[in-house]
Phi, psi and omega in degrees: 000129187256117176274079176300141186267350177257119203274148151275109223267133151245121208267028173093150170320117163358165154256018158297315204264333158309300168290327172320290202287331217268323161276343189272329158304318196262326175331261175343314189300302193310304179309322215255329188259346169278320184296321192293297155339282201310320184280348177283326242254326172292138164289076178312303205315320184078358152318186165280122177294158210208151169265359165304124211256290181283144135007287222286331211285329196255016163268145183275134191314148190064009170214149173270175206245099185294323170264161176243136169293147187270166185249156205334309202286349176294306170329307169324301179286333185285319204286332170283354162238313161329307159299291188344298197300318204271340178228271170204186170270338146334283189292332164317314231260346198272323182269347166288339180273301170001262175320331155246028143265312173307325172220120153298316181290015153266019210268314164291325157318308177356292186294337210252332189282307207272297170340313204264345157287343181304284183305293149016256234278348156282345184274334163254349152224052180047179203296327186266325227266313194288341186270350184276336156292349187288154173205177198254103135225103194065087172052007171080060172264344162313293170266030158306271206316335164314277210315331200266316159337300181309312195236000000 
């Protein structure tokens, strides 16, 4: 085995190791905010799409927005007892498995939407009558709610 006597001077990290740490810092930034960009940009709402990113941008300058939009799943329940009354539960319950299949994100709502046609609907056609509409839609909270009107 052969002993060199010229020691091997080390002048600090490459210039590899330089870009490397220079991407694992500016990457993530990049990413996380063009991923960020991009998700503002989706229409979640499922409305008209508008090129307005923020809320505030579609209130008209210089005045607040005095009423509050009511939210989706309250539009829903209402317009879903409205059918009850003028038509059965049946059709109530149909458009409501519709409507949170067509948007998931009513989908946490359901349960608390088809319970309150439940009760609706023993107040309108009584009790024996409303339990003959249940079906297993959001978990059979229809007749949760019959049962509890009733009992």
């Amino acid at each position: 085995m052969k002993h060199t006597t010229t020691q091997r001077i080390q002048r600090g990290p490459g210039p590899a190791r330089r870009i490397g740490r220079s991407l694992a810092l500016v990457l993530p930034v990049v990413l996380v905010l063009s991923g960020t960009l991009a998700v503002t940009r989706v229409n979640w709402s499922g409305g008209s799409s508008s090129d307005s990113v923020l809320a505030a941008a579609e209130a008209p300058s210089g005045t607040k927005a005095r009423t509050k939009a009511r939210a989706a799943h309250e539009v829903l329940r209402d317009k879903l007892l409205l059918e009850l009354q003028e038509q059965d539960p049946g059709v109530a319950l149909t458009h409501l498995q519709q409507a949170v299949n067509g948007r998931p994100s009513l989908a946490r709502h359901c349960r608390s939407i088809a319970r309150t046609l439940g009760r609706a609907a023993v107040r309108v056609y009584g009790p024996s009558r409303a339990q003959s509409y249940a079906r297993p839609v959001c978990d059979t909270s229809f007749a949760s709610g019959v049962l509890t009107q009733h009992g």
